[in-house]
C-alpha positions in Angstrom: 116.2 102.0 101.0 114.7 98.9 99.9 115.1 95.6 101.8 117.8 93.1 100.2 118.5 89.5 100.8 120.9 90.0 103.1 118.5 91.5 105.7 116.7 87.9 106.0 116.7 85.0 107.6 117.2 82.3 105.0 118.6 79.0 106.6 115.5 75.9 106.5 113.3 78.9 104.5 111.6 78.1 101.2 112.7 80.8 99.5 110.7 82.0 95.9 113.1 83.8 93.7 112.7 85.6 90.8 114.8 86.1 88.2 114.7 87.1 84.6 115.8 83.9 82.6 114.3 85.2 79.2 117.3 83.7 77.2 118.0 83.3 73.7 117.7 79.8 72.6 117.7 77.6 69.3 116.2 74.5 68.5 116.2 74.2 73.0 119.4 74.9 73.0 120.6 78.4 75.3 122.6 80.5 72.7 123.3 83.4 75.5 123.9 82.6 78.9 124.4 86.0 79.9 120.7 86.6 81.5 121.4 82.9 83.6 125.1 84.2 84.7 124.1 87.4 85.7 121.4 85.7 88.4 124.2 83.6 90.2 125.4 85.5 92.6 122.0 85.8 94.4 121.0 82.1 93.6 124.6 81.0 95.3 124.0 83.5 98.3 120.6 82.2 99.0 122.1 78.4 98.8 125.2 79.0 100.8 122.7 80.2 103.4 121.0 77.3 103.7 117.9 78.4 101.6 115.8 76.2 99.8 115.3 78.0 96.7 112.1 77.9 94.3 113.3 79.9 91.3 111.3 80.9 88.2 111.4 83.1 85.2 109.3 83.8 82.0 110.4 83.5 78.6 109.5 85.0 75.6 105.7 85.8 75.2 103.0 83.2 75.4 99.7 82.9 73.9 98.7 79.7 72.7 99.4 75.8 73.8 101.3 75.9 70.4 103.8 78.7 71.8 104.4 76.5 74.5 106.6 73.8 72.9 109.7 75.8 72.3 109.3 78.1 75.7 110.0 76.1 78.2 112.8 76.2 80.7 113.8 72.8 80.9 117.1 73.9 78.9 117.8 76.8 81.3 117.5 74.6 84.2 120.5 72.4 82.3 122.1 75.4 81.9 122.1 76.6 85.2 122.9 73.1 86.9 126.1 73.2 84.9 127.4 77.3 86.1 126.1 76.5 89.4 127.7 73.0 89.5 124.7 70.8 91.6 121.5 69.4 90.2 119.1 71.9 89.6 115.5 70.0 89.5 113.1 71.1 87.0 109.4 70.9 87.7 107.5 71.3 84.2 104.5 73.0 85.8 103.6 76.6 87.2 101.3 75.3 90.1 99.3 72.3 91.6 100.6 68.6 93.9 103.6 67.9 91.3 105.2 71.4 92.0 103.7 71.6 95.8 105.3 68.0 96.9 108.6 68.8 94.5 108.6 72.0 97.2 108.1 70.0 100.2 111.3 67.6 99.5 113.5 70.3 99.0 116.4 70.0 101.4 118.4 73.4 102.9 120.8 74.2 100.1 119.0 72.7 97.3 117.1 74.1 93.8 114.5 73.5 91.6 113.2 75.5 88.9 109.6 75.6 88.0 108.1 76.3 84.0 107.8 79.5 82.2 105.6 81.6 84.4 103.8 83.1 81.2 102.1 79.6 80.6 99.2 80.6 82.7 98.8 83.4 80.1 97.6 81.4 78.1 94.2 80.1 79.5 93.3 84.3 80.0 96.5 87.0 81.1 96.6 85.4 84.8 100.7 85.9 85.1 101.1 89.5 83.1 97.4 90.7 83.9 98.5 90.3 87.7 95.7 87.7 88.8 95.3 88.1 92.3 94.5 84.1 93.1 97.5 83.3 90.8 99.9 86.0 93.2 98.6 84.3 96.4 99.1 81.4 95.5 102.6 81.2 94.6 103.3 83.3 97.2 101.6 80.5 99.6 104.7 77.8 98.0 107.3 80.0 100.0 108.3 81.4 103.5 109.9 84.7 101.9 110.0 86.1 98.3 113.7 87.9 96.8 112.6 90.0 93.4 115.9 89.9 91.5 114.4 90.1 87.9 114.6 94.1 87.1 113.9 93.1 83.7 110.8 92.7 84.5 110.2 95.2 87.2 108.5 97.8 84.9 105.6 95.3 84.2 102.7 94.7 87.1 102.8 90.7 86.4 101.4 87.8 89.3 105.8 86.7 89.7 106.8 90.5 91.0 103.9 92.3 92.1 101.4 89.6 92.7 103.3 88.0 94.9 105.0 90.8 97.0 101.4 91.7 97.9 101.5 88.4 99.8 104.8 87.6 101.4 107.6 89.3 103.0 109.3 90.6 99.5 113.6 91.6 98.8 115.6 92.9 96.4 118.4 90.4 94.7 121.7 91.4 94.4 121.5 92.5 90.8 117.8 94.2 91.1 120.3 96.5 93.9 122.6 96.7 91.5 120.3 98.2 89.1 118.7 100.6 91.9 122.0 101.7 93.1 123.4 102.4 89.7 120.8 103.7 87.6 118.7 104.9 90.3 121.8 106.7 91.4 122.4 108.4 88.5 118.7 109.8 88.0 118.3 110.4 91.8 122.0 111.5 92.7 124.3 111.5 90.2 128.3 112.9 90.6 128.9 115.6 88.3 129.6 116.5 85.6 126.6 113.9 84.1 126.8 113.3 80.5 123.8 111.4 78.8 124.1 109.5 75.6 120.8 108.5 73.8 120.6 107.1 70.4 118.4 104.1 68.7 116.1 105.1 65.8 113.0 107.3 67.2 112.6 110.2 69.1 109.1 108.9 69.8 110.8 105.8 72.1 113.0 108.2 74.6 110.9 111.8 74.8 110.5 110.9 78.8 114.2 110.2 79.0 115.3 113.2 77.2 112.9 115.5 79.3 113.8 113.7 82.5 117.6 114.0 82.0 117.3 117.5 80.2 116.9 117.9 84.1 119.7 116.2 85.7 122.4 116.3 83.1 124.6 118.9 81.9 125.3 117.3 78.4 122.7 115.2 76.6 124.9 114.0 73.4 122.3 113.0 71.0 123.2 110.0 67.7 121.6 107.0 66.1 118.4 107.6 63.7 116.6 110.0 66.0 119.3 112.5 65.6 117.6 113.5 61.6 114.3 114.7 63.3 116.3 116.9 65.4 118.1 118.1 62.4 115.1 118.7 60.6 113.5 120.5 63.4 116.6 122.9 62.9 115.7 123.3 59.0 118.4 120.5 57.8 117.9 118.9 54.9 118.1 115.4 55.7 117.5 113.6 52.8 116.0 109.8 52.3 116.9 109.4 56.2 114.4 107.8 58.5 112.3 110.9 59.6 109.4 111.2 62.5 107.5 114.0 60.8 104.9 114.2 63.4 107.6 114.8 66.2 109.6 117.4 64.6 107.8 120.7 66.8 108.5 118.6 69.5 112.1 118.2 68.7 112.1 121.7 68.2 110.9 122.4 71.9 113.4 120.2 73.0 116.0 121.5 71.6 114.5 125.1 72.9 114.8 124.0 76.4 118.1 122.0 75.8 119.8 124.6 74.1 122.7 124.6 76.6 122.9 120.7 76.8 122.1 119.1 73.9 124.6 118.3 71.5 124.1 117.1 68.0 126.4 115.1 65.6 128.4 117.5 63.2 129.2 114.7 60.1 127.4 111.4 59.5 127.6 108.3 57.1 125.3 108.1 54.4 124.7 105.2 52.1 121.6 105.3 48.7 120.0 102.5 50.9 119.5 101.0 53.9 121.5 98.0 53.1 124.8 96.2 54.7 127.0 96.4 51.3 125.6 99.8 50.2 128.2 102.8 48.9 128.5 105.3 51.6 130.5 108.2 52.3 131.1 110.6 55.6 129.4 114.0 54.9 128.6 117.1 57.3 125.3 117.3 58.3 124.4 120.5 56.7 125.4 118.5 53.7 123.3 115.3 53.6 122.6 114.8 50.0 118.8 114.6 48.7 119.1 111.0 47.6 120.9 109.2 50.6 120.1 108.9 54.3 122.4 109.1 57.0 122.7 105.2 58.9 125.9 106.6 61.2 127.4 109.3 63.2 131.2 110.1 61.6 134.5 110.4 63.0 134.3 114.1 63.7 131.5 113.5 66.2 132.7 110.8 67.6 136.1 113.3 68.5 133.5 116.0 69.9 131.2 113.4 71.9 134.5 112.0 73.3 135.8 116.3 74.3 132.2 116.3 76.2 132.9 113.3 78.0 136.6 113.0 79.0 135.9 115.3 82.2 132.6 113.4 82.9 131.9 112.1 86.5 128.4 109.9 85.6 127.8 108.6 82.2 124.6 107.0 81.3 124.9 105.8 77.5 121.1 104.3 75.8 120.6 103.3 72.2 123.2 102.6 69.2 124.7 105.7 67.3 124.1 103.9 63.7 122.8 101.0 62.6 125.8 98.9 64.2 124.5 95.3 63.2 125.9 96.6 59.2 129.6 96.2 59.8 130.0 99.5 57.9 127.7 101.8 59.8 129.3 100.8 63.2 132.1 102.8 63.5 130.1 105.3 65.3 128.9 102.9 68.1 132.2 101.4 68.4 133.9 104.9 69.0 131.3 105.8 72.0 131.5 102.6 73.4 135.3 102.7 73.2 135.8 106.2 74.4 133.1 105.2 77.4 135.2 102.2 78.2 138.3 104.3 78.1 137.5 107.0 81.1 138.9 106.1 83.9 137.4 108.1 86.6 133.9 107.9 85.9 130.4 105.7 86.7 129.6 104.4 83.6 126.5 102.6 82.6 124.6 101.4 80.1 120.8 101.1 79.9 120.6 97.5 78.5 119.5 97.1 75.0 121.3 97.6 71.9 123.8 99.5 73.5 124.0 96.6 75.9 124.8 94.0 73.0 127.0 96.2 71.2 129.5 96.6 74.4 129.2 92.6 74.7 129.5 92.2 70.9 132.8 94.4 71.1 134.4 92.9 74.3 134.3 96.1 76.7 131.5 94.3 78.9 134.3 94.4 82.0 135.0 97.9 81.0 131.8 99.4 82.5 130.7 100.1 86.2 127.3 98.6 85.0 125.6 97.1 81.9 121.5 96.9 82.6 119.4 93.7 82.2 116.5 95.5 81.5 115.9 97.5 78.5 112.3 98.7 79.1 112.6 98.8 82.7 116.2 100.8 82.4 114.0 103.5 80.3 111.5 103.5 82.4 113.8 104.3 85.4 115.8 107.0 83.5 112.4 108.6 82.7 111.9 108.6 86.4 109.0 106.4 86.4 108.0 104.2 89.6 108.7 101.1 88.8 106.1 98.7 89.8 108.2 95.2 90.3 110.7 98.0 93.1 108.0 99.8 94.5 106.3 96.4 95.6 110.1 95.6 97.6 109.5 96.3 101.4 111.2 98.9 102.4 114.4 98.7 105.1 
């Protein structure tokens, strides 16, 4: 059991807190405020308790000063004064007296937010090659450190792990969150557990699918990955996309799967790879030479939806088609319906594009949980230690 923020002391304490404020933004304007709203409820716990909070965040990747002028947080911290209602103070530095005497005026119950952590990358990788003088010495700005960026947590970078090698270190509410949920359904999941793993290569989720071959009794398998498993079964699959050099190892999967892993029966298939092109639904034993498949059809969507209406966990990773084409969505939009649908179930997705489509759809309520992180979330179902929660003391 890791330590959370409710196990410390936080009235008078300077309290660094990490969160994972790597937003979307145009022309420094936040265009997806989901990443910000999903930090408040530790940022308001911390305040209410009389914390003085020091909050930071990286965003996007920096390597040059020129990267610099459209990364900064300045229009988060706007952003985040006006959810959280009070002044949040924005120091436009990631160390030395400007930050260190900003840090010394905070009052109990007050916030500032310092710049994009990933600035010091680019002088040399001090912030994600985890420099050790960098770690100590924003860990030397606070009394006690609360990790609540699992976006992040699969990465060894100076703001998680540098730091928690310094300084009493504790979860957030939404890193638990993530441990309890997703952790909970690798570690301990209530039966029966149904995994759903789509996106475009088998190459991204091997780990996943030989970690949850393990745990699940149904692995339901969609998106572009699905036509190396056909073709490892001697399908003809046509012009669709194809890893050729994974196809024995598809083949092994599906050997020690044979009981679990279920395949889509029909699929959509268009001449291109193109938003307007002609398509048509087709069984998969009948995917013509000259088109590729961009979408599971209806009839697997009505046999994924039979595997899962009894389901007790449900962990759902990676689109069944290519669901930003209006046209090839059908099949994403009927798993995330039928997932948003069960009643009695824990049902989470693994951030991502499964994680936009349920937002882009309206069903983001209709989920137990919906991951922040998409690397770390596959890291974690591939049972990995994660290196941003294994640096979290420890109840």
């Amino acid at each position: 059991m890791k330590k959370t923020v409710e196990d410390i002391e936080l009235k008078g304490k300077k309290v660094l807190l990490r969160a994972d404020l790597n937003v979307p933004m145009e022309d420094g304007t936040v265009t997806n405020d989901n990443r910000i709203v999903q930090a408040l409820p530790t940022i308001k716990y911390v305040l209410e308790q009389g914390g003085r909070v020091i909050l930071f965040s990286h965003l996007g990747k920096v390597k040059t000063e020129d990267d610099k002028k459209d990364k900064t947080l300045q229009p988060v911290a706007d952003k985040l004064g006006k959810l959280l209602g009070q002044t949040v103070l924005f120091v436009p530095e990631t160390r030395g007296s400007e930050l260190e005497s900003a840090i010394d005026d905070l009052k109990d119950g007050e916030i500032l937010l310092f710049e994009n952590t990933r600035f010091e990358d680019v002088d040399g990788k001090k912030e994600s090659g985890n420099d050790a003088e960098l770690g100590s010495y924003w860990a030397g700005l606070g009394d006690v450190f609360v990790n609540d960026a699992f976006g992040t947590a699969h990465r060894s970078h100076a703001s998680n792990v540098g730091i928690a090698g310094n300084i009493e270190t504790v979860s957030g509410y939404l890193m638990q969150k993530e441990i309890d949920f997703i952790g909970g359904a690798v570690d301990a999941p209530q039966k029966p557990f149904v995994a759903i793993l789509g996106g475009a290569k088998v190459s991204d989720k091997i780990g996943v699918i030989e970690n949850l071959l393990e745990k699940a009794d149904k692995v339901l398998i969609g998106g572009g990955m699905a036509y190396t498993f056909f073709k490892a079964q001697g399908k003809e699959i046509g012009t669709s996309l194809l890893e050729a050099d994974k196809v024995d190892l598809a083949k092994s999967l599906l050997d020690a799967g044979k009981d679990k892993i279920v395949l889509p029966e029909d699929a959509v298939v268009a001449e291109k790879f193109d938003k307007d092109a002609s398509h048509k639904t087709v069984s998969v034993d009948e995917i013509p030479d000259d088109m590729m498949g961009l979408d599971i059809g209806p009839d697997t969507v009505k046999a994924f939806e039979s595997h899962l209406k009894d389901a007790k966990t449900v962990v759902w990773n990676g689109p069944m088609g290519v669901f930003e084409f209006e046209n090839f969505a059908q099949g994403t939009i009927g798993v995330c319906k039928a997932l948003a649908e069960l009643d009695d179930a824990i049902t989470i997705i693994g951030g991502g594009d499964s994680a936009a489509a349920a937002f882009d759809l309206g069903y983001e309520d209709d989920f137990s949980h919906i991951s922040t992180g998409g690397g770390a979330s596959l890291e974690y179902l591939e049972g990995k230690e994660l290196p941003g929660l294994a640096a979290i003391n420890n109840k």
